[in-house]
N, C-alpha and C positions, 0 to 999 in steps of 0.2 A: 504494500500500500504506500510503503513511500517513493517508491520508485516513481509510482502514478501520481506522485502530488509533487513532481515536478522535484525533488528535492536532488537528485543526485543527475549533476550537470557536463559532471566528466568521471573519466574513469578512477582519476582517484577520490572521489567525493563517492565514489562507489563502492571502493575498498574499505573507504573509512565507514560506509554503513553497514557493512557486512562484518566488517571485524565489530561494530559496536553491537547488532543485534544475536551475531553469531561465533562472537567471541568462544563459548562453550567447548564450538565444536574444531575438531581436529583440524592440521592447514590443508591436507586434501579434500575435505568436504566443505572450508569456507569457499575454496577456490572453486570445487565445482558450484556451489552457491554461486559466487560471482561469474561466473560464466553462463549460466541458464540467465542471471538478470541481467546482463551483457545481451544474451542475444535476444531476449527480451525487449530491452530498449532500442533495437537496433530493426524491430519487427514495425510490417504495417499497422499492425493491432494496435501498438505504444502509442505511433503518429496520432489513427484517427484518436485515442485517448486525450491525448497533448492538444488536440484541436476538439474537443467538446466544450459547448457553452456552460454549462457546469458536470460537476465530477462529486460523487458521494461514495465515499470506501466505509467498510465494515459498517452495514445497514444489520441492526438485529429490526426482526420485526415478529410479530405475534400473529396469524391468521386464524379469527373467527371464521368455524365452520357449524355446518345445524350439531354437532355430535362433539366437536371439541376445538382442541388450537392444534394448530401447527406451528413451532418456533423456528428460525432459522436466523441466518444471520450472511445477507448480500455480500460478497464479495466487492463487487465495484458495480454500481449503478450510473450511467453519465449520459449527457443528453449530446444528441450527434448537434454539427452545426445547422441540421437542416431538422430540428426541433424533435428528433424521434429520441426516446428512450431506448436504452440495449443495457442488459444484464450479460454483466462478465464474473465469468466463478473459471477459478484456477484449478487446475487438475494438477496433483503432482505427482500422481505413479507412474511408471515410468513402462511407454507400451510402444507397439511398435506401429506403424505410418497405417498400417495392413489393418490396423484393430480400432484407428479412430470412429467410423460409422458406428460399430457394436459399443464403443464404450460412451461414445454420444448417446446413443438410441437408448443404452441402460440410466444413462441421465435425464432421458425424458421427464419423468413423475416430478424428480426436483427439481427441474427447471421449470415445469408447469405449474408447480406450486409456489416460485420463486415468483413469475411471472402474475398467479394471481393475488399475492404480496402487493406486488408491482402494482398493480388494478388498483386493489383496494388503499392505497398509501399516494399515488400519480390521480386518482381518479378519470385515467382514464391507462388502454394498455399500453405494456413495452411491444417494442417492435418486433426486436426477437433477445432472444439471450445466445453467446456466445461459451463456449467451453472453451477454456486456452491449454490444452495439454502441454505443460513444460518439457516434455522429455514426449515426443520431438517435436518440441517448439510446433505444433500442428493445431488448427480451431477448429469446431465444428458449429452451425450455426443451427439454432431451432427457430423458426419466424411463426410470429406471433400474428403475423398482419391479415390472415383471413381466421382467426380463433374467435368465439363467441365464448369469453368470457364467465357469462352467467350459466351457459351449458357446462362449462368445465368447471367452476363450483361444486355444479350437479354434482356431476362425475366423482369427485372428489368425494361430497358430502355421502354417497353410494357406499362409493372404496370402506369408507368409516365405519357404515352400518353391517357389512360386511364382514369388518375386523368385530364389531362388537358381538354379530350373533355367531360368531366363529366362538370366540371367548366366552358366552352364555354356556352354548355345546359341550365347552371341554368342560366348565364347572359343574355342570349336568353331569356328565360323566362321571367326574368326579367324586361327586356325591352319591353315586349308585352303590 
């Protein structure tokens, strides 16, 4: 997050935030640290970041649903220059170019949950949310721009009801 808030301007204001956050760890895994944020800043993704009309890091937000919340907490929320909202969450496991779709597509639920975060916080929706896979530096994009919003609620609110009479079942069981 500080990288995105403009803070580190050369490469050694880079070093120095790396060794101040990441002092703990060993000098080959600050260094790889500095080299994923290296080629990080050096990405189109960074640019369109650096040119948002505004930029919001670490969003915790609470999602009222009919059955309960959902808590989470937005990686980077920023508004493009041409007034769309995009949700960016950073991936750090480490997969290979072959495997971004399936690890995308396993991110669906929380990205669509992030997004109606998004809705209900923006009052109106994000455009799409972006996943930024560190290792290999690869995005995948989920767009938001033909979703009905209040259907995927629904959906949502479903999923819940779902998980609750699943959990009735097993206490029934239980209790036999």
């Amino acid at each position: 997050e500080r990288l995105v808030s403009g803070r580190a301007k050369s490469k050694k204001e880079l070093e120095e935030l790396v060794h101040f956050y990441a002092s703990e760890f060993d000098s080959k895994t600050r260094t790889t640290i500095s080299n994923l944020a290296q080629t990080f800043l050096s990405s189109k993704l960074f640019r369109d970041i650096q040119n948002a009309k505004r930029l919001l890091t670490e969003i915790p937000f609470v999602l009222r649903l009919k059955y309960g919340i959902v808590q989470g907490t937005l990686d980077l929320l920023y508004k493009t220059k041409a007034g769309d909202w995009v949700i960016l969450d950073y991936k750090t496991s480490e997969i290979g170019k072959q495997e971004i779709a399936k690890a995308g597509e396993e991110s669906r639920a929380q990205m669509e949950l992030y997004g109606l975060a998004c809705y209900d916080i923006l009052g109106k929706p994000p455009k799409r949310a972006i996943l930024y896979f560190m290792k290999p530096d690869e995005t995948y994009d989920i767009l938001f721009e033909k979703v009905d919003f209040e259907k995927l609620r629904v959906k949502y609110e479903r999923v819940q009801e779902e998980i609750i009479e699943f959990r009735k079942g097993l206490m029934d069981e239980s209790l036999r």
